[in-house]
C-alpha positions as CSV (number, residue, x, y, z in Angstrom):
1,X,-13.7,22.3,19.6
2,X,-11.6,21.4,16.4
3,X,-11.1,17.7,14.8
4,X,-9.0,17.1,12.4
5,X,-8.9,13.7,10.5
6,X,-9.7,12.0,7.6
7,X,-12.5,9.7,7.4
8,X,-11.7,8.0,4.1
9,X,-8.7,6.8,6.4
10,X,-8.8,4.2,9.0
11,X,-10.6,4.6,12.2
12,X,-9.8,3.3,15.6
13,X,-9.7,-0.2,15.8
14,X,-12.7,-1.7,17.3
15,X,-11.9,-4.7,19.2
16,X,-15.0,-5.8,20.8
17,X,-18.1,-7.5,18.2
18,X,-21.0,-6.0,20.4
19,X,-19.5,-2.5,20.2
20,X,-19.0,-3.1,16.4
21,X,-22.7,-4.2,15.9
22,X,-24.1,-1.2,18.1
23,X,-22.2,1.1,15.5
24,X,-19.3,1.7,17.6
25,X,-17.1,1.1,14.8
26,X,-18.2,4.5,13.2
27,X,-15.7,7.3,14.0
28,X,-16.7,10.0,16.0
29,X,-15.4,12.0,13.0
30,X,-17.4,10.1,10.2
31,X,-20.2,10.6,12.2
32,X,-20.2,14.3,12.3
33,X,-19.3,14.7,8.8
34,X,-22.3,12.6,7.9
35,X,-24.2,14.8,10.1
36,X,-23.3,17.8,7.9
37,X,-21.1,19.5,10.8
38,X,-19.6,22.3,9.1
39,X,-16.1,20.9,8.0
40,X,-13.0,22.3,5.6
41,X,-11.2,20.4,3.4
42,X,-7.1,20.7,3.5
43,X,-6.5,20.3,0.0
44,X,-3.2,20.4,-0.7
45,X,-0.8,17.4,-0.1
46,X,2.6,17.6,0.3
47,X,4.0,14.3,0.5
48,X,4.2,12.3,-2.8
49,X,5.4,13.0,-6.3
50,X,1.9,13.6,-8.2
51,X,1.6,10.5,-9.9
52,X,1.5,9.0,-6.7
53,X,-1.2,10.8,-5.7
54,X,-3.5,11.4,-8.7
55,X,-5.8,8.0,-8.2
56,X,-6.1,8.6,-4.7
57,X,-7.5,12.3,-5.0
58,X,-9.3,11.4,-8.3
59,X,-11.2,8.0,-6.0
60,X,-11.2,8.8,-2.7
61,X,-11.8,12.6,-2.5
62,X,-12.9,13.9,-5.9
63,X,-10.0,15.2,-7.5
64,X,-9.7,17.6,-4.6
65,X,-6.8,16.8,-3.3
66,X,-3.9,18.4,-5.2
67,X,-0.4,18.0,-5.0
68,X,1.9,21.0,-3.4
69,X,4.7,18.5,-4.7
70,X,6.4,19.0,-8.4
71,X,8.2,15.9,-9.7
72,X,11.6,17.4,-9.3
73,X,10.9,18.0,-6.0
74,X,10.5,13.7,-5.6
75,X,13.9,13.1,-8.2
76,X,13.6,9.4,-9.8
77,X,14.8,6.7,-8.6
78,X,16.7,4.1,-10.8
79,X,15.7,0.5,-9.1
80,X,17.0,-2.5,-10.4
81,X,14.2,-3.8,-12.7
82,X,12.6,-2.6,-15.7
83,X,10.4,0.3,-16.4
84,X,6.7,-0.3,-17.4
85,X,6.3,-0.5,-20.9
86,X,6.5,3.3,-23.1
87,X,7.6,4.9,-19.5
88,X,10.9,7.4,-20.2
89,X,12.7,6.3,-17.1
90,X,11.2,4.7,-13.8
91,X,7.6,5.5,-12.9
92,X,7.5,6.1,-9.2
93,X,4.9,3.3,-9.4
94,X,4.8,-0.4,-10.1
95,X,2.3,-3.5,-9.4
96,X,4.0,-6.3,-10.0
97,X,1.8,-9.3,-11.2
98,X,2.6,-12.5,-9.3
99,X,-0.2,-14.8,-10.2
100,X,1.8,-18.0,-9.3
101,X,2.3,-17.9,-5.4
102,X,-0.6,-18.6,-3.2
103,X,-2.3,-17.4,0.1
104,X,-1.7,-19.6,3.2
105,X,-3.7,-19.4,6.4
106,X,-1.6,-18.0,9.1
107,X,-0.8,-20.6,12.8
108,X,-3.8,-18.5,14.5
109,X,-6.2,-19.5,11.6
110,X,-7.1,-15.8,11.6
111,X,-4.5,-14.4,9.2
112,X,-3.0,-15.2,5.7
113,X,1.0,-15.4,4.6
114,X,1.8,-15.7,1.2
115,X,5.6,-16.7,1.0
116,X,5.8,-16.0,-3.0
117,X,5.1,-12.7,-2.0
118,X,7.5,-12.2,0.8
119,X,10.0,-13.3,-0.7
120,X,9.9,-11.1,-3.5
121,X,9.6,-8.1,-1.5
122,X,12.8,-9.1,0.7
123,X,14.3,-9.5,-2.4
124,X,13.1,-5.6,-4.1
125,X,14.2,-4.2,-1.0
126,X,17.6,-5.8,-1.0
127,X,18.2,-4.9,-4.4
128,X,16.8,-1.3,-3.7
129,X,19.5,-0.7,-0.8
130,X,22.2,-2.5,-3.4
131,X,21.6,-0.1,-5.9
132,X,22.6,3.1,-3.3
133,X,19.8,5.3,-4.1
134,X,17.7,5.0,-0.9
135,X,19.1,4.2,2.9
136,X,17.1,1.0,4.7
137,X,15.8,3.9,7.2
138,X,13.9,5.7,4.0
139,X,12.2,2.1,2.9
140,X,8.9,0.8,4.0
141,X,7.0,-2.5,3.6
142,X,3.6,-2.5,4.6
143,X,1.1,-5.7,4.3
144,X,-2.5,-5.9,5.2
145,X,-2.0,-9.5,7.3
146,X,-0.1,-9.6,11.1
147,X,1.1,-13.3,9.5
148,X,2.7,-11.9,6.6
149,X,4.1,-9.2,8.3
150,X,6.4,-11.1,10.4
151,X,7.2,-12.8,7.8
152,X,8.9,-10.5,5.8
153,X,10.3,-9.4,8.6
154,X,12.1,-12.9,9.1
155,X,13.1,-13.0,5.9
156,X,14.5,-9.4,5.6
157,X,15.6,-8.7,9.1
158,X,16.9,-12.3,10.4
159,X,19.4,-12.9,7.3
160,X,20.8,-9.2,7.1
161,X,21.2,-6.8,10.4
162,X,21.9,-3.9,8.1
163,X,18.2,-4.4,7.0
164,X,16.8,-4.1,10.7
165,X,16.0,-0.4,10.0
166,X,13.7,-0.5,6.8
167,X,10.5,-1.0,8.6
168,X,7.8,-3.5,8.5
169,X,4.1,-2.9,9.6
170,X,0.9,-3.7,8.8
171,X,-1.8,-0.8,7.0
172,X,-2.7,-0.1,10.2
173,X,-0.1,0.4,11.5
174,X,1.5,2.5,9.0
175,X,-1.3,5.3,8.9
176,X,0.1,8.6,9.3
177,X,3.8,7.8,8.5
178,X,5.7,8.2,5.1
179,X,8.8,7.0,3.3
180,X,10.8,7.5,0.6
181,X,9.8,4.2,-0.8
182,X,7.3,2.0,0.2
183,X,7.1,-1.7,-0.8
184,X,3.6,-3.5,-0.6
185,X,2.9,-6.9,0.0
186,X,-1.4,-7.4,-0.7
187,X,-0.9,-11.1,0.3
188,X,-4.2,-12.7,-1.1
189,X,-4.3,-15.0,-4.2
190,X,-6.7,-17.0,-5.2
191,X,-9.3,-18.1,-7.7
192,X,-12.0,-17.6,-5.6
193,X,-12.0,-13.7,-5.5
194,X,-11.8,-13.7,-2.0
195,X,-9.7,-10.7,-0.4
196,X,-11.2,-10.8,3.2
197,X,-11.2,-6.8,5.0
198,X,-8.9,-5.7,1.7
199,X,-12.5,-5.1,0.5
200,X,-12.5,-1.4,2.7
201,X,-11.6,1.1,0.6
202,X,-9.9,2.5,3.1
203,X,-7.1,-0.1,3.9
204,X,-6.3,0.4,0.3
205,X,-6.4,4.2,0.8
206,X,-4.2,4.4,3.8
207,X,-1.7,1.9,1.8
208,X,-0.9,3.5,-1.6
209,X,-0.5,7.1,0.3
210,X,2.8,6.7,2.4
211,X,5.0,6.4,-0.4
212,X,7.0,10.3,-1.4
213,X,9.5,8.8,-4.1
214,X,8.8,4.8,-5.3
215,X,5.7,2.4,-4.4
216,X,6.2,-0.8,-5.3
217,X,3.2,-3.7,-5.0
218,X,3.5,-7.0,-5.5
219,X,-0.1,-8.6,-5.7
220,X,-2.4,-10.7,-7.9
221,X,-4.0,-8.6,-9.9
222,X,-6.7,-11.3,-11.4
223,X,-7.7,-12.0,-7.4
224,X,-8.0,-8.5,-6.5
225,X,-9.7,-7.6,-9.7
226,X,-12.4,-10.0,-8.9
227,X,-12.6,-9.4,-5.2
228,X,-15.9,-7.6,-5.2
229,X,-14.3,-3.9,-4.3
230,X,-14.8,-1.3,-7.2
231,X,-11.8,0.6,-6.0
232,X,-9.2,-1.9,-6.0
233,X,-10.9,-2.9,-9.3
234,X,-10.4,0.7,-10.8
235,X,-6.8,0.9,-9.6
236,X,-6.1,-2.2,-11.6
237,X,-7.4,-0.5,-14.5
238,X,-5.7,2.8,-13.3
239,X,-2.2,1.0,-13.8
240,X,-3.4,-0.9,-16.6
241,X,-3.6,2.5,-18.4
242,X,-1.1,3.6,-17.7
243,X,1.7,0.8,-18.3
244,X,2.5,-0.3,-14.5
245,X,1.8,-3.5,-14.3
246,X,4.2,-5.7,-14.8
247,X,5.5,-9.2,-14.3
248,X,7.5,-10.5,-11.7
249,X,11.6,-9.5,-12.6
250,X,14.2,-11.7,-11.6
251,X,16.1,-10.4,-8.9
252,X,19.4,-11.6,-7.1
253,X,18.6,-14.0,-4.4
């Protein structure tokens, strides 16, 4: 028998609480690797240009992980806002600091919106598809809330039917797929610190590893900072170092 996964990745959903507290919500995968089953590591990623993925092998895998990708083989894109500070050209990454709009509990009481937020990543993807370097089909916005999700899906799909075909999905719901560009919405924003199931490392994980050419966050970087997870906290720093964070540009509405 041969399994292949990743258990730094996402595991099946668990729906049902007494499963989760008898330790259903540990892979079958996790658990053998845990158990010391004899496992090998593929180690060479072909997806993203390598500045994409050198935090993500550095954190999540020990700087295992390298890239089979060189940057010409992932060409710049030229989107229509700045470039991080000292950067020759555009980075194929960018946080963008929105420390103004706020988290809102979603109708069910169970998920968040943040309408700041979606609003400026209807508006990125827009001006992405404006600019002719990517296709709708090649873009993808992924958020870590059902509530948000839908929407930036109003927003983006309702207003413009030549936007139905960049797609919009939760983390979950992205894992395994890629795009050329991938546009994130991390949704909470307050004072408090507080970023709910953001706190797995692997949700974060599965999030900034879909994107081959351009990620583009938009988040609050003070909330997730503070939000009790050393990872998100070191990718803060990550992009702190390296001139990625930025504020929020003014786009066309």
């Amino acid at each position: 028998v041969i399994i292949v996964g990743d258990h730094k990745q996402l595991p099946p959903t668990v729906l049902s609480p007494k499963a989760a507290e008898q330790g259903l919500g540990v892979s079958l995968f996790e658990r053998m690797m845990e158990a010391g089953v004899p496992s090998t590591l593929l180690g060479v990623q072909y997806r993203a240009h390598p500045l994409l993925s050198e935090f993500p092998s550095a954190r999540f895998y020990a700087g295992a992980v390298q890239s089979g990708v060189k940057p010409d083989d992932r060409p710049q894109l030229t989107p229509p806002f700045p470039p991080g500070k000292g950067a020759a050209g555009h980075p194929p990454l960018v946080f963008f600091h929105d420390g103004s709009s706020k988290e809102e509990p979603g109708d069910s009481g169970k998920s968040y919106t943040n309408e700041g937020q979606a609003t400026l990543v209807a508006r990125i993807v827009t001006s992405l598809v404006k600019s002719h370097d990517v296709q709708p089909s090649s873009i993808g916005c992924i958020s870590f809330y059902a509530a948000q999700v839908s929407l930036i899906k109003s927003l983006l799909h309702q207003p413009n039917e030549g936007m139905m075909a960049v797609q919009v999905a939760s983390v979950d719901g992205f894992q395994g797929q890629e795009k050329d560009v991938i546009v994130i919405s991390t949704v909470r924003s307050n004072s408090g610190g507080n970023i709910g199931f953001l706190k797995d490392p692997r949700r974060l994980n599965v999030a900034i590893t879909r994107a081959k050419r351009l990620l583009v966050v938009v988040g609050n970087k003070a909330t997730l900072t503070a939000g009790g997870c050393p990872h998100w906290k070191a990718w803060m720093e990550y992009l702190e170092d390296k001139g990625w964070v930025l504020p929020v540009p003014k786009l066309e509405q």
